[in-house]
N, C-alpha and C positions, 0 to 999 in steps of 0.2 A: 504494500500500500504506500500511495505518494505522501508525504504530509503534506504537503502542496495545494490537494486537492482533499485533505481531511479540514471539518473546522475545529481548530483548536486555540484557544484564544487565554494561553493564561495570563495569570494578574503577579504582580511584584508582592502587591500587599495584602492580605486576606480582608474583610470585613470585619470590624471592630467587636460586632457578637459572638463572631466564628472561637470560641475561647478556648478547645482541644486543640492540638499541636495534626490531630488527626483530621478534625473538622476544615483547621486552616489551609491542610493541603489538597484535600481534596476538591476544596473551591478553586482555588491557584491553579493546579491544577487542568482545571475545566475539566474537572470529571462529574460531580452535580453540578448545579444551578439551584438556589433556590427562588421557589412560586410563590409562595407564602408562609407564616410559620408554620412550619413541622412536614412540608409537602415541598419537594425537589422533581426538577427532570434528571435523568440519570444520562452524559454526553456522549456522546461514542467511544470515548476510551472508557467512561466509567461504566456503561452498558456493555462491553466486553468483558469488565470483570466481577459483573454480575452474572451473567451467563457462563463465566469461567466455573465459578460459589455454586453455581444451582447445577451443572454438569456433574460436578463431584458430588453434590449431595443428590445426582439423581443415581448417578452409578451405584452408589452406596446404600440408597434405598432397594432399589432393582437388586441389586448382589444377595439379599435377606429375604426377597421374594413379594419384597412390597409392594402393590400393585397401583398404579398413578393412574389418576383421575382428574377430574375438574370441576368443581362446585362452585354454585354463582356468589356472587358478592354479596349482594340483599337477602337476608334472610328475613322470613316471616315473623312476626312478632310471638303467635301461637304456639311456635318448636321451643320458643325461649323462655316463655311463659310456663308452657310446658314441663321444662324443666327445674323451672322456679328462678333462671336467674336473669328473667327481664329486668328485675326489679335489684336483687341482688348484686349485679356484676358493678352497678355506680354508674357516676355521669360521663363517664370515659367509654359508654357505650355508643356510639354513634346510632343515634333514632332517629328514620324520617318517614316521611308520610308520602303515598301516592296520588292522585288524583282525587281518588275516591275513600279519601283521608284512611283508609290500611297501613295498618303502621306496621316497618320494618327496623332493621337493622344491616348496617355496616359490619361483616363480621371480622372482628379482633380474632376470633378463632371458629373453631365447627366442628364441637361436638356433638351442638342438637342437629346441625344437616346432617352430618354420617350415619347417626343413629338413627334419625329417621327416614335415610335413605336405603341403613340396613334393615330397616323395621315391615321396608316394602319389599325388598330383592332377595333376600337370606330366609329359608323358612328349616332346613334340613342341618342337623346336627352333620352331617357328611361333607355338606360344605366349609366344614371348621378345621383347623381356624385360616383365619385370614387378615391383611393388614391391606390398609390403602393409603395411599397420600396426595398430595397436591399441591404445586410451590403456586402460591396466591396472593395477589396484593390483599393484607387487611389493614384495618382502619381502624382508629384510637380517638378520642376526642380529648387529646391531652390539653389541662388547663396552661400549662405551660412549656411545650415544645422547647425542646434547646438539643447540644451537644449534638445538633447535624441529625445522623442518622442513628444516634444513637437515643433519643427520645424525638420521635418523629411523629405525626397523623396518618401518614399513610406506609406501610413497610413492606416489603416480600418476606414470606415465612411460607418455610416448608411446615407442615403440620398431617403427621399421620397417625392413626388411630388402630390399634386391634382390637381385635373379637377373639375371645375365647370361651372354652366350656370351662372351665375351670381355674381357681388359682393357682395355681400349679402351671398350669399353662400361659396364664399371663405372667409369670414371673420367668418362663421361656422367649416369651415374646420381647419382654421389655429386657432380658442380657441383651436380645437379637440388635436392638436396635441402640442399646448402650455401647456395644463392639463396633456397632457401623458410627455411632458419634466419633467414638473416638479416632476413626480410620479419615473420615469427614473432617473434623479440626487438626490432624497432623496433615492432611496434605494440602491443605491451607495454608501453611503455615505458622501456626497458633499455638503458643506457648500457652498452656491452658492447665486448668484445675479441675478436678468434679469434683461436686461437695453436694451433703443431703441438704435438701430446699423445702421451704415451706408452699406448700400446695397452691394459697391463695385461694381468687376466685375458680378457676378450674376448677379446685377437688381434689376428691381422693385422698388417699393414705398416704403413699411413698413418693417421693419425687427427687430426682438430680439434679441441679445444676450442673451444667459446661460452661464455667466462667474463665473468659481469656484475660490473662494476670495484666494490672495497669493499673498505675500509682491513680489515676484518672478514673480511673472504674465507679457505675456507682454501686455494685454489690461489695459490701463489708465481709470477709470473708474470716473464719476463726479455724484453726488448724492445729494437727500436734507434731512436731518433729518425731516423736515416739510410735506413734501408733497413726494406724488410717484414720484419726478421727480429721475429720473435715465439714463444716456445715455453714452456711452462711446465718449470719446473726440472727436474723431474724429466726430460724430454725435448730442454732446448735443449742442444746440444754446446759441446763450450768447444776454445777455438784454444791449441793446445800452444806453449807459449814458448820461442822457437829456442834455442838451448845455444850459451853463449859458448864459441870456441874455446881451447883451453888442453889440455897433456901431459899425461899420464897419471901421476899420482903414484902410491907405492908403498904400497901397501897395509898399513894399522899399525893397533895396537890403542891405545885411551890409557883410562887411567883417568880414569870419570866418575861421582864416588861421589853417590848418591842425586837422580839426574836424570831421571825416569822419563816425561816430558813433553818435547815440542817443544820447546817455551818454556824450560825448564828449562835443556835439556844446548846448548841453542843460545848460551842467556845464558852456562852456564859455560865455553863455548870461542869464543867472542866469534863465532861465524858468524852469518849470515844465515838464515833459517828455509826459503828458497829453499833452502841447499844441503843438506837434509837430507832424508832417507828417512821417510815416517811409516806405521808397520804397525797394521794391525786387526783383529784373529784372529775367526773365524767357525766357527760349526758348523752344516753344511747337514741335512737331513731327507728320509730316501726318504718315500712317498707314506701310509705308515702312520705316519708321523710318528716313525720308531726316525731316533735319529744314525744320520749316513750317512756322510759326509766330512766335514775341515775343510779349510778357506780361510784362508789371508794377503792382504790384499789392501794392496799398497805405493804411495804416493801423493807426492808432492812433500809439503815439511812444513809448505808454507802454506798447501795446499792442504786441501776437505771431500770425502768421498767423499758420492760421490752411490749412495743406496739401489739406485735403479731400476735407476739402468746396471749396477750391481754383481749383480744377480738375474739382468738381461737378458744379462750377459757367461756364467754361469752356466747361464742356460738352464733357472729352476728359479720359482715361483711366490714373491710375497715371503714369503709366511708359512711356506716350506722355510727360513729362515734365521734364524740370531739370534747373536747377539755369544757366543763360547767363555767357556769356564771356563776361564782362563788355566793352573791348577793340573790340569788335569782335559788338557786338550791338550798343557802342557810334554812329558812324561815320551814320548808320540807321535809328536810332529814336533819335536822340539827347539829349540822356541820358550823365553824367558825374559821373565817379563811386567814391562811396561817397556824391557826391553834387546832387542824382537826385532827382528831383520834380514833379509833375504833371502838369504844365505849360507849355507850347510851347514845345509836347514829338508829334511826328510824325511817323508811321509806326510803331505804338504799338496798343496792347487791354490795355487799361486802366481798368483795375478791383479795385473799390473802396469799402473800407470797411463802410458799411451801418453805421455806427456812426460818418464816416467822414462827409456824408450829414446836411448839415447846419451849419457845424462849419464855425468860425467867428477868424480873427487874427490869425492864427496858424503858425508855422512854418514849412518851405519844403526847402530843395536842390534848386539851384537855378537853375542848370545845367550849372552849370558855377565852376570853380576850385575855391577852399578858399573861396566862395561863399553862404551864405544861403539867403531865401526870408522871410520877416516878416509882417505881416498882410493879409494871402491867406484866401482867402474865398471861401468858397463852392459854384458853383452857380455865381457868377462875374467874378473867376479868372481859374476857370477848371469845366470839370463834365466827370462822369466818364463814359467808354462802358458798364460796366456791375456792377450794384451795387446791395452787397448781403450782406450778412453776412459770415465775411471768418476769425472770431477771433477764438482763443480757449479758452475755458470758462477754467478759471482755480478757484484754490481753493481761495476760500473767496469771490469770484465774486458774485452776486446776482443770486438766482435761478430765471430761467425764467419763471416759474408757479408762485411763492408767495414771491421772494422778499429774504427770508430769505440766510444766507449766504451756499455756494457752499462746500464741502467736497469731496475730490478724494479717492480711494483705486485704488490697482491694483486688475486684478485677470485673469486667464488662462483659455480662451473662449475653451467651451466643446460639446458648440450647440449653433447652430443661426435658425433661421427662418425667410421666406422670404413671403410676400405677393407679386409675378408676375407678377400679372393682367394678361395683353393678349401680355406682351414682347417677347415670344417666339411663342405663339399660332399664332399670325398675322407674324414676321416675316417668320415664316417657314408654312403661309398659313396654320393651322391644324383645322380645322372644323366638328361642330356636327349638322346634322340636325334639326329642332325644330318640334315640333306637325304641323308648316302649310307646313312642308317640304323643308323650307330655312336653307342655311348655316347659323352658328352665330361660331365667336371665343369662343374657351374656355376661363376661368378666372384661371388662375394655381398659384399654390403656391409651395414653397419646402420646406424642413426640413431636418438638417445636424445634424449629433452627431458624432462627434471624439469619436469613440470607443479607441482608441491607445493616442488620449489624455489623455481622462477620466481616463485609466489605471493611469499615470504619474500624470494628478490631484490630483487621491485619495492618493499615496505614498506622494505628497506634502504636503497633509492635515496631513495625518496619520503616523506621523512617532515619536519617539525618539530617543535620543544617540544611543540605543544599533540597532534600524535596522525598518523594516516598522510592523505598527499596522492594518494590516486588518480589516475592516469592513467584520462580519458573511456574508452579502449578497456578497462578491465577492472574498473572499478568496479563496487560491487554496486548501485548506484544513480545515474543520472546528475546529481540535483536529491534536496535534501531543502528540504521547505517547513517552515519553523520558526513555528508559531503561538503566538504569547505568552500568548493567552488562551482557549481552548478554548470554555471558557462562554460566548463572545462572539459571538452567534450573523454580524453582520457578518462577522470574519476568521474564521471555519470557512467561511460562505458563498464564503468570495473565493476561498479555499485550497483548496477542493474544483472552484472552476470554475476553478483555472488547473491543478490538479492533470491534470483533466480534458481541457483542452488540450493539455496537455504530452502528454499520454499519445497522444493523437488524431497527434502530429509522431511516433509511436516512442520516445519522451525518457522514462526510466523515472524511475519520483517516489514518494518516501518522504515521506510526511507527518506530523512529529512532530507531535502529539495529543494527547498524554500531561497531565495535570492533574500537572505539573511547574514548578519553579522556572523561572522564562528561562534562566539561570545555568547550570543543570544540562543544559538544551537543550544551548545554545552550544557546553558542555566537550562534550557526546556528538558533535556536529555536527565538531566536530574532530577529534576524537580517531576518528571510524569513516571521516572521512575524504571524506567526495559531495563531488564537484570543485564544485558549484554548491550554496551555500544563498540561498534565498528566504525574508525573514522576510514575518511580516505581521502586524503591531500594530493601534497604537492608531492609525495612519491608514488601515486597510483601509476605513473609510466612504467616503474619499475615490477607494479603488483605486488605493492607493500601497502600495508595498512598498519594502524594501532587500534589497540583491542584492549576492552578493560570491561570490568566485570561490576555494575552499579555497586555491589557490598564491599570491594574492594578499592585500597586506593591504588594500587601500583598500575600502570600505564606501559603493555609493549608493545614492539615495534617486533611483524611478524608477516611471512606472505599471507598475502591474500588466500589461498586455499588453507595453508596452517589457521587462518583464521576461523573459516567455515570450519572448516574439521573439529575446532574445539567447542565453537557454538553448539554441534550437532550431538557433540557427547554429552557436555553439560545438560544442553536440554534434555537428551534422553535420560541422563540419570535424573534430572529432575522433575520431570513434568509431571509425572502422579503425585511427586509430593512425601514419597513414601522413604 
């Protein structure tokens, strides 16, 4: 391909929002464009190495037996309904209306189309099991789009779903397709983790993350040098710290004038921030979004409540939730803001952090002004509605497998994976008959890969000063040949019979052309990123070029056919990626 005749138009300077190092170059670039917030066109180099992403992740589906499809965009209101999570999944669902005011949806995913497309197609236990998928634009109505492609409105995601008779067999299914992940993000080139993930809106029991490592990432991730423990924050458990033995002291009120903080009422009575109680008032949301109930949820006072488990103890989607009106819930449950406690609290859910159980002397809010209580005891003096574990495991915490101490990274989720069970199979009724001719539910699973992430991962990973470092397997080009002098009829001659070459091995080849500075070549050459440039000067009389490899910096000086010949190795050892 000429560049000449491609349009490619990069920029010196990114746009002042673009605030990823990955986002930046992909604009410069001109590999997106963005249309509005959260919605990009994707430009001919950067639409070559989306089609690069979705090749591999088609092969890798196809290799396990997965069978590809296409479902439409709009889904029916009724499938979602159905399932219960029209209301459920929050305002990030994109709803619109037809003509004849039917309300639909933009589908973020499609669970209730498969199922109910298995619910019509699948009737015989014989045909089990089986898995489908389909790389698809969905849609997000994020309140705030940022970081490029990496919180976007509109994204490509592979999304495939099995069907099984059994658990047992779904936990065959989902190896199948956690061995194709990981074959999918190495030949990407993606430095990547899998950690156990919290389900969220989807569902289900079990779930992975495939998060690609990046100081920039925004999944918080918790790990152990020791052991395979790995789970992002919102998901890893935290190990409750046993309770020193010690009597049960009596229970007193003491004045603590204007301490309305941990920190505070902890400094003024000289304790440990360990022996204090810390509360955090909430007001939950039935499904029409009216206040519904409020929440206390009490915590150790060193400790951070963690969001998830706090929704997940609840049983309510995160967007049913948000911090009280302290003034607005006092007069209710007889909370005082600042001074609340767990003692004499009325017309709340009490949700206690599982390490509060069995503490002894501790310190709480008295629910009274300038106010704290000192000797509360778990069990004599409160207990709680709902006790779980609602901490966040943070770094240096004890691993919950073996003890040893806790280590975070960040890194930018690129694939998850869902174990189902029969969450969707039983609510939307979809059933297969068995050998004695009874209904039984399916056992389903799904699998998600951000194609249009991965893009944006891999530029995060693979980049320097000058511009992005393609990986051979997803490059939009594997060779660009850089001619200094165009008018020169010898290096056009040379440049079009190695271009040629190249092309004759599979080796795709970009040939700058352009009646351009060198200079300005060079910067584009960098900055777009072909793992392989070939120049060709003022010794192409000779059938000499220099050759240099975009991750490296050394620069030689080699014939022209030595040059081709090593392009063609490289890329063959590289192209899969493997």
């Amino acid at each position: 391909m000429k560049l000449s005749r491609m349009h490619l138009k990069t920029l010196r300077e990114a746009p002042n929002e673009a605030e990823l190092i990955s986002h930046q170059l992909l604009i410069r670039a001109n590999m997106i464009k963005k249309e509005a917030a959260g919605i990009y066109t994707f430009m001919p180099l950067g639409w070559r190495v989306i089609r690069k992403i979705s090749q591999i992740v088609r092969e890798e589906q196809d290799r396990i037996g997965c069978q590809e499809l296409q479902m439409p965009h709009p889904n029916p209101s009724e499938l979602w309904k159905e399932s219960g999570r029209w209301y459920a999944y929050g305002p990030e669902l994109w709803r619109i209306k037809d003509r004849n005011g039917r309300e639909f949806c933009l589908a973020p995913t499609c669970e209730e189309m498969i199922t109910n497309l298995v619910k019509q197609e699948v009737s015989s236990y014989r045909e089990l099991p089986f898995q489908f998928y389909h790389i698809q634009w969905k849609f997000r109505d994020e309140s705030r789009p940022r970081y490029g492609l990496l919180r976007s409105r509109e994204f490509l995601m592979k999304d495939a779903y099995s069907f099984d008779a059994t658990p047992e067999d779904l936990d065959k299914a989902y190896q199948l397709q956690y061995g194709a992940y990981e074959r999918t993000f190495t030949r990407c080139g993606l430095d990547y983790r899998i950690v156990e993930a919290d389900n969220g809106p989807i569902g289900g029991s079990n779930s992975h993350e495939f998060s690609a490592l990046s100081a920039v990432g925004e999944s918080e991730l918790a790990y152990c040098e020791n052991c395979d423990m790995a789970a992002t924050i919102e998901r890893a458990e935290c190990v409750d710290e046993k309770q020193p033995e010690m009597e049960m002291e009596e229970l007193r009120e003491v004045y603590t004038p204007n301490t309305k903080t941990i920190k505070d009422v902890c400094d003024y009575l000289g304790l440990d921030e360990k022996r204090s109680i810390k509360a955090l008032m909430f007001v939950t949301y039935d499904r029409e979004l009216n206040p519904d109930k409020y929440v206390c949820a009490f915590i150790r006072g060193d400790r951070d409540v963690n969001m998830i488990k706090l929704v997940n103890a609840l049983g309510i989607p995160e967007h049913y939730i948000e911090f009280a009106d302290e003034e607005e819930m006092a007069p209710v449950t007889g909370i005082v803001g600042g001074f609340t406690g767990p003692i004499g609290l009325k017309n709340c859910i009490k949700v206690v952090d599982s390490e509060l159980v069995g503490t002894k002397n501790m310190c709480a809010g008295a629910n009274k002004e300038d106010h704290h209580l000192l000797g509360v005891c778990y069990g004599r003096d409160y207990e709680g509605d709902i006790i779980t574990d609602i901490k966040t495991l943070k770094e240096g915490d004890p691993c919950p497998k073996c003890g040893n101490p806790i280590k975070h990274t960040r890194g930018i989720e690129v694939g998850q994976i869902f174990k189902l069970g029969t969450k969707y199979s039983q609510s939307m009724n979809t059933t297969y008959k068995d050998e004695n001719g009874d209904d039984n539910i399916y056992w389903m699973g799904c699998y998600g890969i951000g194609v249009t992430r991965t893009m944006q991962a891999i530029v995060e990973q693979h980049n320097d000063k000058d511009g992005i470092i393609w990986p051979v397997s997803v490059a939009p080009y594997h060779v660009i040949i850089t001619v200094i002098n165009p008018q020169d009829e010898m290096q056009m001659a040379l440049a079009e019979k190695m271009e040629a070459e190249l092309e004759k091995h599979h080796v795709e080849v970009l040939c700058d052309d352009r009646d351009e500075r060198p200079g300005v070549k060079f910067k584009d050459a960098d900055l777009i990123g072909m793992p392989i440039r070939i120049t060709v000067g003022r010794k192409a009389a000779d059938g000499e070029v220099e050759y240099k490899l975009r991750r490296e910096a050394e620069v030689k000086e080699m014939k022209a056919e030595d040059a081709v010949r090593a392009a063609c190795e490289l890329v063959d050892a590289e192209r899969f990626g493997m």
